[in-house]
Structure formats: C-alpha cells, structure tokens
Residue frames as a rotation matrix with the C-alpha (Angstrom) as fourth column:
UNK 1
-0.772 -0.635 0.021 133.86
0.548 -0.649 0.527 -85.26
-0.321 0.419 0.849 26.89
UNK 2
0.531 0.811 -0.245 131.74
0.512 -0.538 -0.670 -82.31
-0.675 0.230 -0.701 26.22
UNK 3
-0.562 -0.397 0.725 131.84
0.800 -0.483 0.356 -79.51
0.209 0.780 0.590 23.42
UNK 4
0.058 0.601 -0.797 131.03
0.672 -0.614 -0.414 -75.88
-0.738 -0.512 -0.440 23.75
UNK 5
-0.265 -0.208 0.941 130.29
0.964 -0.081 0.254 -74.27
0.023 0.975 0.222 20.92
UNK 6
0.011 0.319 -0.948 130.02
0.304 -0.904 -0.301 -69.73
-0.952 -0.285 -0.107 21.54
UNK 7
-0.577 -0.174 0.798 129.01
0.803 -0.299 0.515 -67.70
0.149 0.938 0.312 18.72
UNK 8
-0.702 0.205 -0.682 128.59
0.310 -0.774 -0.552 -64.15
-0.641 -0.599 0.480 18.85
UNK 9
0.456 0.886 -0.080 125.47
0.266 -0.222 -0.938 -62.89
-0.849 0.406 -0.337 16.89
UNK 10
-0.051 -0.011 0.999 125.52
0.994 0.100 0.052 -62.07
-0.100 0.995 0.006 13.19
UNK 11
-0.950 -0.299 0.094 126.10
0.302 -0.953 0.018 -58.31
0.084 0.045 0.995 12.25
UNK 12
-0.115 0.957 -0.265 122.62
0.886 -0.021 -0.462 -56.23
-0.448 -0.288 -0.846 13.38
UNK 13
-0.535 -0.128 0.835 121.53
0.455 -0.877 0.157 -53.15
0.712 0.464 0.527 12.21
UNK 14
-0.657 -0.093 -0.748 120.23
0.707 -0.421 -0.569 -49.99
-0.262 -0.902 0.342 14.45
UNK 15
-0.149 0.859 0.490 117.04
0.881 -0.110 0.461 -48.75
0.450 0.500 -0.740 13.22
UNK 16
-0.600 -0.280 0.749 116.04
-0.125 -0.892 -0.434 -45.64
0.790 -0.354 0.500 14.49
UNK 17
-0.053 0.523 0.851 113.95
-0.998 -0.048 -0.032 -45.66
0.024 -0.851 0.525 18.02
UNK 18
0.657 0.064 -0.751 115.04
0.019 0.995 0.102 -49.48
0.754 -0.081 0.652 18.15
UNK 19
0.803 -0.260 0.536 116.24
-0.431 0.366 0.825 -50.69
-0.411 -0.894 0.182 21.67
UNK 20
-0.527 -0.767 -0.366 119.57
-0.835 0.548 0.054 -52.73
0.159 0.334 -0.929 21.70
UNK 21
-0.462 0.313 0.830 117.37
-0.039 0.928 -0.371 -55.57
-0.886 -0.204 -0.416 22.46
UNK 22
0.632 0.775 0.022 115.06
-0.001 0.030 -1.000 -55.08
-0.775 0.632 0.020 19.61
UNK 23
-0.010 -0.423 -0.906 117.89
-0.726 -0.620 0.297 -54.81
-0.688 0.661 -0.301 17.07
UNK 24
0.839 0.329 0.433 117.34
-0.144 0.902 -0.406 -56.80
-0.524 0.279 0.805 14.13
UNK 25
-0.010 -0.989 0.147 119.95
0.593 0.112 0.798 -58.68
-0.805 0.096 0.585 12.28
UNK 26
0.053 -0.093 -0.994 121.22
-0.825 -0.564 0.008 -56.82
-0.562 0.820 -0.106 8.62
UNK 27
0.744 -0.098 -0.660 121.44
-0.552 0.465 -0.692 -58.21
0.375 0.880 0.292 5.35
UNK 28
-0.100 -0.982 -0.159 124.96
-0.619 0.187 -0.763 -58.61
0.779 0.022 -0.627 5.54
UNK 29
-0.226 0.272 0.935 123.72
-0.899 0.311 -0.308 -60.57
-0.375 -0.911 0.174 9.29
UNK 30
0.426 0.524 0.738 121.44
-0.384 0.843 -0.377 -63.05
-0.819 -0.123 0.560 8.13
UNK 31
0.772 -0.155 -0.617 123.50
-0.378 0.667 -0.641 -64.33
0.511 0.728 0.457 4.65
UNK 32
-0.231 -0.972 -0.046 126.65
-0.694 0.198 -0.692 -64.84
0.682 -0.128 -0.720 7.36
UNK 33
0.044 0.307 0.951 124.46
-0.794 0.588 -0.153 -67.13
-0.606 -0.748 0.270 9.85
UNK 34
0.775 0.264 0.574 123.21
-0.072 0.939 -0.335 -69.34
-0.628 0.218 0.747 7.18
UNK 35
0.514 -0.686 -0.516 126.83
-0.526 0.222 -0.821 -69.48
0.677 0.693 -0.247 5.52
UNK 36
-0.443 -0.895 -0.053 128.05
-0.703 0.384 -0.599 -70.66
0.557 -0.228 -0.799 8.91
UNK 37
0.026 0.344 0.939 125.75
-0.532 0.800 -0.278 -72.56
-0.847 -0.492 0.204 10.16
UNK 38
0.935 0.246 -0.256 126.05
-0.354 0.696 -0.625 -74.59
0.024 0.675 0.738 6.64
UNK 39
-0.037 -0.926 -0.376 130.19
-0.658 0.306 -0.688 -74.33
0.752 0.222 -0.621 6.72
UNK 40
-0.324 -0.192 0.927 129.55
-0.909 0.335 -0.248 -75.78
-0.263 -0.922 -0.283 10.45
UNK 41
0.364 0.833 0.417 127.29
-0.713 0.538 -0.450 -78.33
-0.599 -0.133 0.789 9.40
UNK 42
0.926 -0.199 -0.320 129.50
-0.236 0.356 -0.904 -79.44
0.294 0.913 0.283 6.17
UNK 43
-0.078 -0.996 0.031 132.78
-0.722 0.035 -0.691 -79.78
0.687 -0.076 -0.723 8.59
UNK 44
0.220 0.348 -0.911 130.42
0.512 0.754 0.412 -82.54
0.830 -0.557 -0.012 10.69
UNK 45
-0.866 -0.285 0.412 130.63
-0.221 -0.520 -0.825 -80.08
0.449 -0.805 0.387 13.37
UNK 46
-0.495 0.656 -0.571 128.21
0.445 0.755 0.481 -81.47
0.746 -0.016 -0.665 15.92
UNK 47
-0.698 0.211 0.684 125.64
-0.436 -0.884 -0.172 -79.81
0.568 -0.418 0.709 17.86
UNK 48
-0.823 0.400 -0.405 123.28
0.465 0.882 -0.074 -81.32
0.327 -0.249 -0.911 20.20
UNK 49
0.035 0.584 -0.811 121.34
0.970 -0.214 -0.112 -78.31
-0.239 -0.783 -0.575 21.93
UNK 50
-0.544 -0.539 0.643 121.47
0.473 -0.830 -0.295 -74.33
0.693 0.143 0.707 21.12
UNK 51
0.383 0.312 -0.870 120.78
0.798 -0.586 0.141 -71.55
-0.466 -0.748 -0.473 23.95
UNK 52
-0.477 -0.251 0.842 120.84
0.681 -0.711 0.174 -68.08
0.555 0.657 0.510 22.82
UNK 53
-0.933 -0.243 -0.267 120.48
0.313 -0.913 -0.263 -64.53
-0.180 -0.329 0.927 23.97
UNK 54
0.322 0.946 0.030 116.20
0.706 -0.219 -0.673 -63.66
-0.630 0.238 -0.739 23.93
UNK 55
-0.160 -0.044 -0.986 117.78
-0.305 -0.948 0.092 -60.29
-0.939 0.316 0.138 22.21
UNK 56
0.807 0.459 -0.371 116.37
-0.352 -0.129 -0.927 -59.93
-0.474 0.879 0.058 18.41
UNK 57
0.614 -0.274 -0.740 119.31
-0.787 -0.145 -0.600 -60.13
0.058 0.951 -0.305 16.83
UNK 58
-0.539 -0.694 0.477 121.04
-0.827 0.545 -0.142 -63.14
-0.161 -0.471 -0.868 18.90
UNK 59
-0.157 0.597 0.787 118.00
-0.220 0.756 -0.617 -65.10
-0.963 -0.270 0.012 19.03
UNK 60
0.768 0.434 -0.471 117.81
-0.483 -0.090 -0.871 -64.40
-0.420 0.897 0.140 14.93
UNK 61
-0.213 -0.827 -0.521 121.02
-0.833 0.432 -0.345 -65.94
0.510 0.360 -0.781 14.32
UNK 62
-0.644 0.172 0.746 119.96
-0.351 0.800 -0.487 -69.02
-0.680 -0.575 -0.455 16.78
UNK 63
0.480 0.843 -0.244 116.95
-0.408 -0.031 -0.912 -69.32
-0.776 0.538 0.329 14.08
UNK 64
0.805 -0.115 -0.581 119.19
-0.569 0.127 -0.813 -69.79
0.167 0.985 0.037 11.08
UNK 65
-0.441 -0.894 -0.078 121.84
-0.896 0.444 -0.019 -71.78
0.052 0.061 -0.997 12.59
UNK 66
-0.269 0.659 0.703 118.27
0.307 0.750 -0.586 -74.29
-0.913 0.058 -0.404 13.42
UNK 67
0.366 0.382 -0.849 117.49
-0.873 -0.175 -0.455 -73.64
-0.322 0.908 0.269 9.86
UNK 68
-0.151 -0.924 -0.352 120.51
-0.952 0.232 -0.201 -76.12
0.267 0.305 -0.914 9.55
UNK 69
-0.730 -0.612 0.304 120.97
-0.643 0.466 -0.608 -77.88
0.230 -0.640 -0.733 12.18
UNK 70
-0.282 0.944 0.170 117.28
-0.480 -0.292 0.827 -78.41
0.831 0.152 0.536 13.09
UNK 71
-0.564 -0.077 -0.822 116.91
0.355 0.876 -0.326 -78.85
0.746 -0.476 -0.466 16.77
UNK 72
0.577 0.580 -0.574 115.48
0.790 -0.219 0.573 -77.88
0.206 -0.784 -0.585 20.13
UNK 73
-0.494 -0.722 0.484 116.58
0.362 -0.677 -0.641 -74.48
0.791 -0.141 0.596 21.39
UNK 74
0.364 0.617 -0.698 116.13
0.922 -0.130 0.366 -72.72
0.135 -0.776 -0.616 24.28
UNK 75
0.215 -0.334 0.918 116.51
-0.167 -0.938 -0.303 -68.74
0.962 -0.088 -0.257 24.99
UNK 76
0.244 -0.012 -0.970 118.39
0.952 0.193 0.238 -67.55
0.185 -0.981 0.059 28.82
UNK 77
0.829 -0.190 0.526 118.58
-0.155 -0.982 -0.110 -63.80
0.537 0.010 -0.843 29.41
UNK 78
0.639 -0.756 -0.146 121.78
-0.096 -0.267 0.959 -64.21
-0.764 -0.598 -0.243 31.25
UNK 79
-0.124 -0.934 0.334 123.19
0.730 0.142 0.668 -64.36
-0.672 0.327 0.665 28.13
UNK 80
0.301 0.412 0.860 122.48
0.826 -0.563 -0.019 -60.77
0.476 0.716 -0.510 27.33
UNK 81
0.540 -0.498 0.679 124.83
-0.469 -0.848 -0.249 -58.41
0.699 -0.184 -0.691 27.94
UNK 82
0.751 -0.302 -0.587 127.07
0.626 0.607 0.489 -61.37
0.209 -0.735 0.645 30.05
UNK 83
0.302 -0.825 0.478 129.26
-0.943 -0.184 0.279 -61.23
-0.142 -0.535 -0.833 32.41
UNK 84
-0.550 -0.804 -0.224 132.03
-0.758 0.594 -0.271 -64.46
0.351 0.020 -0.936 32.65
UNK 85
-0.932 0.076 0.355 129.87
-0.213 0.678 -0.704 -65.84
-0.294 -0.731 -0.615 35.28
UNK 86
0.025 0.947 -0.320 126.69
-0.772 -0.185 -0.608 -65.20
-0.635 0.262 0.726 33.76
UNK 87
-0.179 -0.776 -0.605 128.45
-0.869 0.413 -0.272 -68.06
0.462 0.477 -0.748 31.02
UNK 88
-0.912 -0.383 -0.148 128.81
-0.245 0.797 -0.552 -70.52
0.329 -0.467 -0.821 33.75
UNK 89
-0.622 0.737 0.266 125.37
-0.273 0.115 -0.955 -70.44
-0.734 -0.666 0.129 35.19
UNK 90
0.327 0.687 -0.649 124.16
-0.941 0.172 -0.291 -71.22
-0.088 0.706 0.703 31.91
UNK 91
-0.373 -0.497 -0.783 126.56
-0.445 0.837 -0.319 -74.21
0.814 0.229 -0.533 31.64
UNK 92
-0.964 0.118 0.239 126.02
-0.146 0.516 -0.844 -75.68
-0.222 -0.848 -0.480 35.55
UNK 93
-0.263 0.964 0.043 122.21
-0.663 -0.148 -0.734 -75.57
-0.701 -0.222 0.678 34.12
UNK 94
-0.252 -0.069 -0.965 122.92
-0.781 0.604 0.161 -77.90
0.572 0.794 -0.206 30.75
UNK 95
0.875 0.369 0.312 121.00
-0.475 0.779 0.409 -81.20
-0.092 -0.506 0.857 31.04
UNK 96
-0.106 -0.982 0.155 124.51
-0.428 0.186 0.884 -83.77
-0.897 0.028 -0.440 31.02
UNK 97
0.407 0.373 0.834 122.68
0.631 0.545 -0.552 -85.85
-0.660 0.751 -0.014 27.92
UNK 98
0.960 -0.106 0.258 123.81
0.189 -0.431 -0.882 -83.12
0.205 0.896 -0.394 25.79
UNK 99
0.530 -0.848 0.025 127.15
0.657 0.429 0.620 -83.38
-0.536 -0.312 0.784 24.44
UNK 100
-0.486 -0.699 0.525 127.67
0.870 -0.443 0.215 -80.52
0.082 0.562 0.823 22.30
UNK 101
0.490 0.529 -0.693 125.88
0.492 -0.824 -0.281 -76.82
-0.719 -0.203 -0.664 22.94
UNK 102
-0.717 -0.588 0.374 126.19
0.612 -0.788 -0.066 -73.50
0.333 0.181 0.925 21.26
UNK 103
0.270 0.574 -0.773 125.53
0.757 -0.623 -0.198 -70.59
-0.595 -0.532 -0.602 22.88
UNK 104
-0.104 -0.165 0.981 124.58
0.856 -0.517 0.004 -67.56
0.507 0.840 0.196 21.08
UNK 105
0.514 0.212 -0.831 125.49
0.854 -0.224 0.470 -64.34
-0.086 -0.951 -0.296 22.54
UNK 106
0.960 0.146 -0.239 127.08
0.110 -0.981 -0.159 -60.64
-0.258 0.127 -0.958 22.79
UNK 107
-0.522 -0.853 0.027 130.73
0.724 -0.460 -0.514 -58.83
0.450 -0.249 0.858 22.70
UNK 108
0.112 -0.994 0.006 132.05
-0.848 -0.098 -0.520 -58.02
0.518 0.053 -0.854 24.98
UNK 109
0.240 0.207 0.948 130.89
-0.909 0.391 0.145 -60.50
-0.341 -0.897 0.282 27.15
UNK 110
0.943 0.331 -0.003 131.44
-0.238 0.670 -0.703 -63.27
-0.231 0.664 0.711 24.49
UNK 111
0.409 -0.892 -0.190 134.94
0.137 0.266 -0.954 -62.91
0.902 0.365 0.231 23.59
UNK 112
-0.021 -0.471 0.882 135.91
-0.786 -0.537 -0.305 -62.53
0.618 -0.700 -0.359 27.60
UNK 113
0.681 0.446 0.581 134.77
-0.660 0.717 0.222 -65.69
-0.317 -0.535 0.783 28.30
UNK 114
0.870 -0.490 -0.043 135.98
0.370 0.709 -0.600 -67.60
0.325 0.506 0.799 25.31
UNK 115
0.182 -0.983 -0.003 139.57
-0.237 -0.041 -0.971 -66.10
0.954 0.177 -0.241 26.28
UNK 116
0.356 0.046 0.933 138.87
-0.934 0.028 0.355 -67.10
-0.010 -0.999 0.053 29.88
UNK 117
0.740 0.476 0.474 138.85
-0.467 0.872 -0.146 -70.27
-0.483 -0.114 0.868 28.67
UNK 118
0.913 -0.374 0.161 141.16
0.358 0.548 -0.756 -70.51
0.195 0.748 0.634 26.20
UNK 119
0.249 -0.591 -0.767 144.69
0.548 -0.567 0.615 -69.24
-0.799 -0.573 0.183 25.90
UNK 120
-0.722 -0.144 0.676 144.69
0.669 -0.395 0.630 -68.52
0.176 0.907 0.382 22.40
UNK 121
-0.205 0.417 -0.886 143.55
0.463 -0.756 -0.463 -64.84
-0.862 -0.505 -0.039 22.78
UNK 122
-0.753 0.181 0.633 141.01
0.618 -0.137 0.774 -63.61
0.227 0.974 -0.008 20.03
UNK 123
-0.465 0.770 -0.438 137.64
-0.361 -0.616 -0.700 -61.08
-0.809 -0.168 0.564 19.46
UNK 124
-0.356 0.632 0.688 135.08
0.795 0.592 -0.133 -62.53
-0.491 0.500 -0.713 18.13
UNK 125
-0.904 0.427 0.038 133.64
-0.270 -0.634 0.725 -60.76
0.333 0.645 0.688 14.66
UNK 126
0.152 0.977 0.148 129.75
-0.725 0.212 -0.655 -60.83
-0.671 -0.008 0.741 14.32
UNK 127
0.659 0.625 -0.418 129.19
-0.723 0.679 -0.126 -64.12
0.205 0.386 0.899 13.47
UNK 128
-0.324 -0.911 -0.253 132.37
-0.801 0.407 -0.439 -65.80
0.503 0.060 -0.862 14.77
UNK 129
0.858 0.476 -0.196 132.13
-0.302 0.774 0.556 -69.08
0.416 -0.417 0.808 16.15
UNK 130
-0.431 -0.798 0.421 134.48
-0.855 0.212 -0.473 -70.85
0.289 -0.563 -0.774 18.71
UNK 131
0.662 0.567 -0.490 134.33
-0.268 0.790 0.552 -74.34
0.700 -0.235 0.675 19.30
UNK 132
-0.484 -0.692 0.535 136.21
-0.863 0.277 -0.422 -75.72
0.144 -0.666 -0.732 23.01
UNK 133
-0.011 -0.055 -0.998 136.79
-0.097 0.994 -0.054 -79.00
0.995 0.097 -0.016 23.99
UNK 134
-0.295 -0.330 0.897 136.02
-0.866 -0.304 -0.397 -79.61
0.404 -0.894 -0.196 27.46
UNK 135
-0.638 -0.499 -0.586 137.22
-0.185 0.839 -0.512 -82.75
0.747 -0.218 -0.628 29.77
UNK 136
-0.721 0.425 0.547 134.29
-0.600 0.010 -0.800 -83.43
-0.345 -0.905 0.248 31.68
UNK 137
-0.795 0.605 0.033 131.63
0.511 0.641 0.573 -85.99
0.326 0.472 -0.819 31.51
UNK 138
-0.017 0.628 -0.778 129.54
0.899 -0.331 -0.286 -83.63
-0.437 -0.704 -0.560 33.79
UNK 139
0.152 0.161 0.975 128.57
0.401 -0.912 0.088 -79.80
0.904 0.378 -0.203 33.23
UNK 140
0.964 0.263 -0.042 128.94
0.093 -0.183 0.979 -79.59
0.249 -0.947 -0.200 36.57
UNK 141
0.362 -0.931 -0.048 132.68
0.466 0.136 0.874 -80.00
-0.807 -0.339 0.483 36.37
UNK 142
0.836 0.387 0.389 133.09
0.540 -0.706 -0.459 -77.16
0.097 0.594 -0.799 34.08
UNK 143
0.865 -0.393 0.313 135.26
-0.476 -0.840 0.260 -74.92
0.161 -0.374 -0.913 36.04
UNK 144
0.415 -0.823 0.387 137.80
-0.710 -0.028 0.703 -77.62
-0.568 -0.567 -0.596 36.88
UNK 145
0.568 0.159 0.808 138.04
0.336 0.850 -0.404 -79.15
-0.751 0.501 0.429 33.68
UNK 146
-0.309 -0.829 0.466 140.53
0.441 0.310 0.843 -79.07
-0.843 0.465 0.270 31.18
UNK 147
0.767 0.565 -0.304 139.18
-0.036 -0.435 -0.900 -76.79
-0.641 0.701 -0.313 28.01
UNK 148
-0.688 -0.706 0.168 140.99
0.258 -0.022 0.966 -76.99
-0.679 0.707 0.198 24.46
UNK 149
-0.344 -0.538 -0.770 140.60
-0.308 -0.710 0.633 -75.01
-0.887 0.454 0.079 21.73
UNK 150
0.092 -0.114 0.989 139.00
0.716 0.698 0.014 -76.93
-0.692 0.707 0.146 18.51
UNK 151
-0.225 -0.086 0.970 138.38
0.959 -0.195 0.206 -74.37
0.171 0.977 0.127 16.15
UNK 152
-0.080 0.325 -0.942 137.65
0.152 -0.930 -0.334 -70.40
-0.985 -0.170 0.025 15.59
UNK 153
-0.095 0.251 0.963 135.78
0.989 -0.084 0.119 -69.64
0.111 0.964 -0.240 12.04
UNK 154
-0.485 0.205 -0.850 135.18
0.008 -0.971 -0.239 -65.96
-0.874 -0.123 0.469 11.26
UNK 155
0.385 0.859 0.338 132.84
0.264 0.249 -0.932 -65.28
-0.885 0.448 -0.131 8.32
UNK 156
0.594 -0.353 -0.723 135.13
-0.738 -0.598 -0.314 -63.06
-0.322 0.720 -0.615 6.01
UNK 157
-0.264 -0.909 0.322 137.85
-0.834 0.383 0.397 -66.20
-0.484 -0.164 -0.860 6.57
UNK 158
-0.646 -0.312 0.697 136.02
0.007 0.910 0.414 -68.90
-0.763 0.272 -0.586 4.70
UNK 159
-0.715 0.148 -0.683 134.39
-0.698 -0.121 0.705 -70.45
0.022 0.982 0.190 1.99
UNK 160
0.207 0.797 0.567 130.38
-0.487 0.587 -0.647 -72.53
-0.849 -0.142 0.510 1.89
C-alpha cells in the first residue's frame, strides 16, 4: 500500500518584474505551510519522501513542510506547470522503499490530476493538501491501481 500525498503551493505574491517561476511565497503563504505542515504532522499523517516544483514559491512551501517533517527532498521540473502525465512520470520514477510522498505543485495542473484520480471532485486552494490511498506495493503499478481518497485539508477549514 502506498500514499500520495499532492499539495498545491502556499499563496505567492507577484512582485513587480518577477517571473512566475521566481514568485515568492506571501505572508499570508508561508504562516499557511507551517500551519499545515504542523496540522499534518499532529494528525500522524505520514510522509516518507517530498518532491516539489524547482519554482520559488512551490519549492518554498516544500521547505516549511521539511521544517516539520524533516526529511530528504528532491525538486522535478515536470512538476511545473504539469500536465496529468507529467504526475505519473514523477510517480513511475519513486524509489518503491518509500511509502508515503508529497508532491508539491501548481493549479491547474494539480487539481486535474487529483480529480483524475479521485472521484470526489474538488480545486485545490493555495495550500490545500490531498492525501490518496493507492493499492499497489509497486509505483510502477500506479495507473492500474485502485486510488482512495483519505483526506482533503484546506487552510481556512482548520485549526493548529
């Protein structure tokens, strides 16, 4: 049994002459990472691995959710600016030793997956988090595996 664990970046702000890559997160950004990466952490939500978006403000929320969590992370530009498949190629690349991931990553590309996946149809806020169960002892069996739903947290929706 594996866990996947998507969370779309923390709210950014748009400096002037800043790239969308370069955008850093906002206030209002970085106090909602480290509220959910603590609510995660306090519900024994379990992480084994994070992979995140090189963009500034993805990779800055990956930062404060390892504030928490404190593990190994790793950055994959295919999760910037995904596509569905872009998703999978990140998953078919997961060593199998790791049983729980979160990937950190965009809208739209972020909530199109997670509703690929799921049937409960939602849009991820900045900072939302989705956690799916998926039936597979393999990453490799991804695609033809069973996926369920565990949880969906939004930042406005709870309490640290």
């Amino acid at each position: 049994m594996k866990q996947l664990i998507l969370v779309r970046h923390a709210k950014s702000d748009w400096p002037e002459e800043t790239s969308d890559f370069e955008r850093p997160l906002a206030d209002t950004g970085l106090q909602d990472a480290l509220k959910m990466s603590k609510f995660l952490k306090n519900h024994n939500i379990a992480i084994d691995y994070l992979v995140s978006s090189p963009a500034v403000r993805a990779l800055n929320t990956c930062k404060i959710f390892n504030q928490t969590y404190h593990l190994k992370f790793g950055t994959d530009e295919k999760l910037y600016n995904p596509s569905e498949n872009n998703f999978q190629s990140v998953i078919y690349d997961l060593n199998d030793e790791l049983n729980s991931v979160a990937f950190f990553s965009h809208n739209n590309g972020i909530s199109n997956f997670a509703n690929s996946i799921s049937e409960d149809i939602f849009h991820f806020p900045t900072c939302g988090v989705a956690g799916f169960q998926i039936e597979c002892d393999s990453w490799s069996q991804f695609d033809g595996a069973n996926k369920k739903l565990l949880f969906f947290y939004e930042p406005a929706k709870i309490k640290v």
